[in-house]
C-alpha positions as CSV (number, residue, x, y, z in Angstrom):
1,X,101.6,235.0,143.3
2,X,98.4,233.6,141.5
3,X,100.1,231.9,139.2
4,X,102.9,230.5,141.5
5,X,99.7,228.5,143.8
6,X,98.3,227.3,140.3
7,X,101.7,225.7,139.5
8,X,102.1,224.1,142.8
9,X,98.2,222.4,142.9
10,X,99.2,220.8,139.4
11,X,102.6,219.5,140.5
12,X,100.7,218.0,143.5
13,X,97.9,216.0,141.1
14,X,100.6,215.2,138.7
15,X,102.9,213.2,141.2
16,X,99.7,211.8,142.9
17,X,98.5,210.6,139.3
18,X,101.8,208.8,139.3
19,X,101.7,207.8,142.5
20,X,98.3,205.6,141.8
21,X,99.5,203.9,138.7
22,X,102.3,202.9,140.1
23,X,100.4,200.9,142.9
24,X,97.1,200.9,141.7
25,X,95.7,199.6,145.2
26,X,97.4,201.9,147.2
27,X,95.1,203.2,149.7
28,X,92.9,202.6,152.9
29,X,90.5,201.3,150.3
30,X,92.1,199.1,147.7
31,X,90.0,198.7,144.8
32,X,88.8,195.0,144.2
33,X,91.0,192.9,141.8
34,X,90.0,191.9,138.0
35,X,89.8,188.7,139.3
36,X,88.2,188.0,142.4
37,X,87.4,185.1,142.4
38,X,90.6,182.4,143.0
39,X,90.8,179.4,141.6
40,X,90.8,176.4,143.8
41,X,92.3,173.0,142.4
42,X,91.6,169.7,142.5
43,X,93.8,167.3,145.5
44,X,95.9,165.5,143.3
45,X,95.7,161.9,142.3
46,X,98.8,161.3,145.0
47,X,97.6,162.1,148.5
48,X,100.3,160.7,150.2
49,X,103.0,163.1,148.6
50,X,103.6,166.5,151.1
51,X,104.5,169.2,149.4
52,X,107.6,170.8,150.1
53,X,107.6,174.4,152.3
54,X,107.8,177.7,150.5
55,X,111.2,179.3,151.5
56,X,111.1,183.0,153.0
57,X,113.1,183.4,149.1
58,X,110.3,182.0,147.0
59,X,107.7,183.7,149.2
60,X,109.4,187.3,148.1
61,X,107.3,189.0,145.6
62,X,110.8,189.8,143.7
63,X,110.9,185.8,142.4
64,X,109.4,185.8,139.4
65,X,108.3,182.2,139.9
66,X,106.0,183.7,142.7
67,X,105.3,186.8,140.6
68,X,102.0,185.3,139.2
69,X,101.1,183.5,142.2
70,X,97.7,184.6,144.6
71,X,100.6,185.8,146.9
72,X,101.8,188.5,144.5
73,X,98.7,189.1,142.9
74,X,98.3,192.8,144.2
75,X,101.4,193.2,143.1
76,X,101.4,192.6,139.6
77,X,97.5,192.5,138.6
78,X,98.2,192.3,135.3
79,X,94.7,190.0,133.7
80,X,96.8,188.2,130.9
81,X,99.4,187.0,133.6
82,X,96.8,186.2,136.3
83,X,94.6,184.5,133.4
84,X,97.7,182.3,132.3
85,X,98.7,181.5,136.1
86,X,95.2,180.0,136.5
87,X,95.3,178.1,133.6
88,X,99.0,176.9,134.6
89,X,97.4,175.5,137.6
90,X,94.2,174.1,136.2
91,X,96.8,171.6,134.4
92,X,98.5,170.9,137.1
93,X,95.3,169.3,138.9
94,X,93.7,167.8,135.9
95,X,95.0,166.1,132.4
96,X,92.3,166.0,130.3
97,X,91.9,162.1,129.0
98,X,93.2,161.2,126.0
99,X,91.3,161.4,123.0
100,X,89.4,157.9,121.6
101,X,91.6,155.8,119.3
102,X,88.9,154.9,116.8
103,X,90.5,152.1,115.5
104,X,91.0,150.6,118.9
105,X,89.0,147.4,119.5
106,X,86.2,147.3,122.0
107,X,87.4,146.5,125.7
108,X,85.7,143.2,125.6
109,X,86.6,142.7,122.4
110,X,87.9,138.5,121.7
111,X,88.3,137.3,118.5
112,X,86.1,134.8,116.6
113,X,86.6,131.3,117.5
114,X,84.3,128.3,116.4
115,X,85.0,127.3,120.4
116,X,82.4,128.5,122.9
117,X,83.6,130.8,125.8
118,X,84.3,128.2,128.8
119,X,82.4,128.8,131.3
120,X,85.1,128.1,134.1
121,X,83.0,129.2,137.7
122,X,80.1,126.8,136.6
123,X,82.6,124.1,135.8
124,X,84.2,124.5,139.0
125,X,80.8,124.9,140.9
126,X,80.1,121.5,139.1
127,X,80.0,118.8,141.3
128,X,82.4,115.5,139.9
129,X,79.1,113.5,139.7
130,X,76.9,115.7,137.6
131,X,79.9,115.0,134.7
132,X,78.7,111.4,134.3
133,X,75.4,110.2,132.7
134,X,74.0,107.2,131.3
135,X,72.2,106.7,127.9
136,X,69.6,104.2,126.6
137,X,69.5,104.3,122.8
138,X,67.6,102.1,120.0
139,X,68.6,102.8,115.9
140,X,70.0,100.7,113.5
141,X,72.9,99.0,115.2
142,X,70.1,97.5,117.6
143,X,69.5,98.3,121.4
144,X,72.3,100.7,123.3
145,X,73.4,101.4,126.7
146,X,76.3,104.0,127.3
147,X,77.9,105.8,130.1
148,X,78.7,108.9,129.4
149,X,81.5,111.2,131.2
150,X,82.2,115.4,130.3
151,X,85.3,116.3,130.3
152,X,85.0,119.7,129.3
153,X,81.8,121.6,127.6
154,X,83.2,121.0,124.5
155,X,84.0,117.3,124.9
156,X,82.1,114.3,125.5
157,X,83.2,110.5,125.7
158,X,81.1,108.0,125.9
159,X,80.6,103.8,125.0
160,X,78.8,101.0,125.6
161,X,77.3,97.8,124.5
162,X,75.0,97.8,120.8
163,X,72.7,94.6,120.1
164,X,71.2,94.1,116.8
165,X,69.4,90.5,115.6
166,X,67.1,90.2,113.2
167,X,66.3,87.7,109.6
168,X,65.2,88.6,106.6
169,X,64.9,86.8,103.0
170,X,67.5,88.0,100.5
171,X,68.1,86.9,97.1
172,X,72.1,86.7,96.1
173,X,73.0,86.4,92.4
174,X,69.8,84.7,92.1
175,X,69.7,82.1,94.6
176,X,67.3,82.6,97.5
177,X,68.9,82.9,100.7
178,X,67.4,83.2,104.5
179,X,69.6,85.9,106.2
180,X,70.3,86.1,110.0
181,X,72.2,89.3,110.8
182,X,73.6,89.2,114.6
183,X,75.6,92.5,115.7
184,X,77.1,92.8,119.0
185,X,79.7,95.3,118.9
186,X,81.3,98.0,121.7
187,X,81.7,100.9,121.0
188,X,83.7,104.1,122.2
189,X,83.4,107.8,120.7
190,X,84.2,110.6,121.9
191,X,81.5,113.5,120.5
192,X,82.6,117.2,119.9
193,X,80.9,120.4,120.9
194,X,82.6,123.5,119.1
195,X,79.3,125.7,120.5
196,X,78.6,124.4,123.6
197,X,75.9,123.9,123.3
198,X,73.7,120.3,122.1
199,X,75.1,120.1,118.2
200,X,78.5,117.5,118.3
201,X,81.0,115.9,115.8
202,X,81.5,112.9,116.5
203,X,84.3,110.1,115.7
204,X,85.2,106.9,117.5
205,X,86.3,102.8,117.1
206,X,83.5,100.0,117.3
207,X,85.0,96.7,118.6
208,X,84.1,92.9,117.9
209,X,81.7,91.3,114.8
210,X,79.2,91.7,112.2
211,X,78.3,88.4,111.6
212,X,75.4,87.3,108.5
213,X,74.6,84.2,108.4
214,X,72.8,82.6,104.9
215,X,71.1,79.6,104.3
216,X,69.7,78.0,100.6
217,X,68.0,75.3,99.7
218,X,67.6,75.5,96.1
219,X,64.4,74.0,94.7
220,X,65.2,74.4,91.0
221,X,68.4,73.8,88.9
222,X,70.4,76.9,89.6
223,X,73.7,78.3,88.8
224,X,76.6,78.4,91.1
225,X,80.1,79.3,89.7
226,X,79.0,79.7,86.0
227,X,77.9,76.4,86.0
228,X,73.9,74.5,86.3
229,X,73.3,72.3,89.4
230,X,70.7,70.3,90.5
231,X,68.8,70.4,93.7
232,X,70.5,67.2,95.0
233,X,73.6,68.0,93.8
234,X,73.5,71.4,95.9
235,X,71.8,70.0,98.8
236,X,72.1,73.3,101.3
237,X,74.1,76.1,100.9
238,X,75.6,77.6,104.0
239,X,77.4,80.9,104.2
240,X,78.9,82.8,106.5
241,X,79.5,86.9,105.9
242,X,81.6,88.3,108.5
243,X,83.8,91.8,108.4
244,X,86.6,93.6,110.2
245,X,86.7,93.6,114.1
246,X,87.6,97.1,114.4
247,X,85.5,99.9,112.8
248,X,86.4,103.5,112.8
249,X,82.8,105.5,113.0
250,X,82.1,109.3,112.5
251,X,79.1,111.2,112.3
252,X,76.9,113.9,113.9
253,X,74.7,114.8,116.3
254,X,72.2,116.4,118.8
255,X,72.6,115.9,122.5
256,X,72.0,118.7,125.1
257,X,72.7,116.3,128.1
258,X,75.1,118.5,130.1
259,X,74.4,121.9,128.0
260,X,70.9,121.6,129.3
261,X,70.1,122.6,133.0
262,X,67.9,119.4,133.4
263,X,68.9,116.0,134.5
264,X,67.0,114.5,131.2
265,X,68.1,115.4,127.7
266,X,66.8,113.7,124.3
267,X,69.9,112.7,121.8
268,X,69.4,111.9,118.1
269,X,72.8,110.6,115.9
270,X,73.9,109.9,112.5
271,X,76.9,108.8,110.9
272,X,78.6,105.9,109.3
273,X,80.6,102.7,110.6
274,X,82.9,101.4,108.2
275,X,82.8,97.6,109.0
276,X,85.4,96.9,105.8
277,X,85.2,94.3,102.8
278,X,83.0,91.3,103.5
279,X,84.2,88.1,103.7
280,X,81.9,84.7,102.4
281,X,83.0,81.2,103.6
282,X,80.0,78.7,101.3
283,X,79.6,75.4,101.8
284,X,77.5,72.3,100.4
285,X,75.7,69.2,102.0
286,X,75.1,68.1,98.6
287,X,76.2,64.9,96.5
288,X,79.0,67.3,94.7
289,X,80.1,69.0,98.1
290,X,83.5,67.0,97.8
291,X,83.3,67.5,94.0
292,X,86.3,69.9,92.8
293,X,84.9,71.1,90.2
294,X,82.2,71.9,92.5
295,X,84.1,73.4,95.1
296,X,86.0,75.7,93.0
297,X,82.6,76.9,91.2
298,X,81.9,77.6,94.9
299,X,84.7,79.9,95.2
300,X,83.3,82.1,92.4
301,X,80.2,82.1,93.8
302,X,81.4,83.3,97.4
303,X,83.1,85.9,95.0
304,X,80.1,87.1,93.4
305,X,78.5,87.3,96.6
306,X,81.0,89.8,98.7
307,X,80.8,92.1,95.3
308,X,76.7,92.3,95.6
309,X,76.6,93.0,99.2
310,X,80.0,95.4,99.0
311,X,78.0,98.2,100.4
312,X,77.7,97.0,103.8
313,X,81.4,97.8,104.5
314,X,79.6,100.9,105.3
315,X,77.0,100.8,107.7
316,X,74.6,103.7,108.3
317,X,74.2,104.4,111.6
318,X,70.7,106.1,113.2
319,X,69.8,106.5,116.4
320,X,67.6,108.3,119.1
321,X,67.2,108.1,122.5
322,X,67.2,109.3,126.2
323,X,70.2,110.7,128.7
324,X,70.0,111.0,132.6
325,X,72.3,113.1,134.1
326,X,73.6,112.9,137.5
């Protein structure tokens, strides 16, 4: 009888022992879970998406799509599965961002250019006036006034009137002549900014004369054409130089007139005008000026002339001076 009690308590804790592993919170007083603490996701990116409702099937503990959800958690609390739900949802709510391309270029990246960014708010905030300005000037081709108009940052066209007169003594394959040089030219160019800023290329056209006028009275017996003359015979010798009407110019520059945020900007230029190949008309009030032989010498002579003043065909050109902008 004592041993038949002993075999019944351990059949009793043997199925009981079962019993718990089966449903290990079985009970009035479930034990707490590996993993109390739930994970809550992120809202998605999409707000405006509903999700669908859970049918009574999914809901059922015996899907094994639901099988590692919260729902079904007491369940199957198996750590590895609850661990590897979590994470499953984790990625759901959040892609991590993608990992830097270091070869990628900068997001502001541009590529070099010799052309200054445009600046296109302040050139609309620009009022139409402010583009124009005017220009007094003073360098080698004489006294200057130009207008000046912007049509974009990077271009500049302007023109105007240039006045040069002065005389001077110069001797011309040695005969002593009184030189009057008059310059009255126009001139249009349009200057080049590739920075933006005051530094310019510039290229353009000068319109009308370049006119030197020489005048010798010889004193002595001098040579004209190869061949000796007297003083009577010569009388006065009057020349005229004069050279193309059209002149291409280029050249560079400084000029901050509308890169600079004042109305008054200093300018300073340098280039070269070509004028082309001089031409000398001479002529005689002397006893020989009807003389052929004389005349033709006189020919040389204007000759010899355009070879020793060849460089003028390019003229320097220098000049400084003031801007207002409007």
């Amino acid at each position: 009888m004592r041993y038949l009690c002993v075999a019944l308590l351990l059949g009793t804790a043997s199925q009981a022992q079962a019993q718990h592993y089966q449903n290990p919170y079985a009970g009035n007083a479930p034990a707490a879970p590996l993993y109390s603490q739930s994970y809550s996701p992120a809202t998605p990116a999409d707000t405006s998406a509903t999700a669908a409702p859970i049918s009574d099937a999914a809901q059922s503990c015996n899907d094994p799509a639901m099988q590692m959800s919260p729902h079904c958690a007491r369940e199957y609390a198996n750590p590895y599965q609850q661990a590897q739900y979590e994470q499953q949802q984790a990625q759901r709510y959040y892609q991590a961002p993608p990992a830097a391309d270091p070869y990628a270029p900068e997001p502001n990246w541009q590529p070099p250019t010799m052309l200054a960014p445009r600046d296109l708010q302040r050139e609309k905030d620009l009022p139409f006036y402010s583009r124009f300005a005017i220009s007094p000037s003073i360098g080698t081709t004489g006294v200057s006034g130009e207008a000046m108009f912007m049509i974009w940052p990077e271009l500049v066209i302007r023109g105007g009137p240039h006045y040069l007169q002065f005389d001077t003594d110069q001797t011309i394959d040695d005969i002593d002549y009184d030189a009057e040089l008059d310059i009255l030219r126009g001139m249009v160019i349009a200057d080049i900014h590739p920075t933006g800023g005051g530094f310019h290329l510039s290229a353009g056209l000068g319109f009308g004369e370049t006119e030197l006028d020489i005048n010798a009275t010889p004193q002595d017996v001098v040579n004209i054409g190869g061949n000796s003359y007297s003083p009577s015979q010569v009388g006065t010798l009057n020349g005229k130089v004069t050279n193309d009407d059209i002149a291409p110019y280029v050249g560079i520059g400084y000029d901050n007139t509308f890169s600079s945020d004042s109305g008054l900007a200093f300018r300073a230029n340098i280039g070269v005008l070509y004028t082309g190949a001089s031409d000398v008309d001479l002529s005689s009030t002397g006893t020989f000026q009807n003389d052929p032989n004389f005349i033709e010498n006189l020919r040389e002579e204007e000759s010899n002339i355009e070879d020793d003043i060849e460089f003028i065909q390019f003229y320097p050109v220098v000049s400084v001076g003031l801007s207002y902008r409007f």
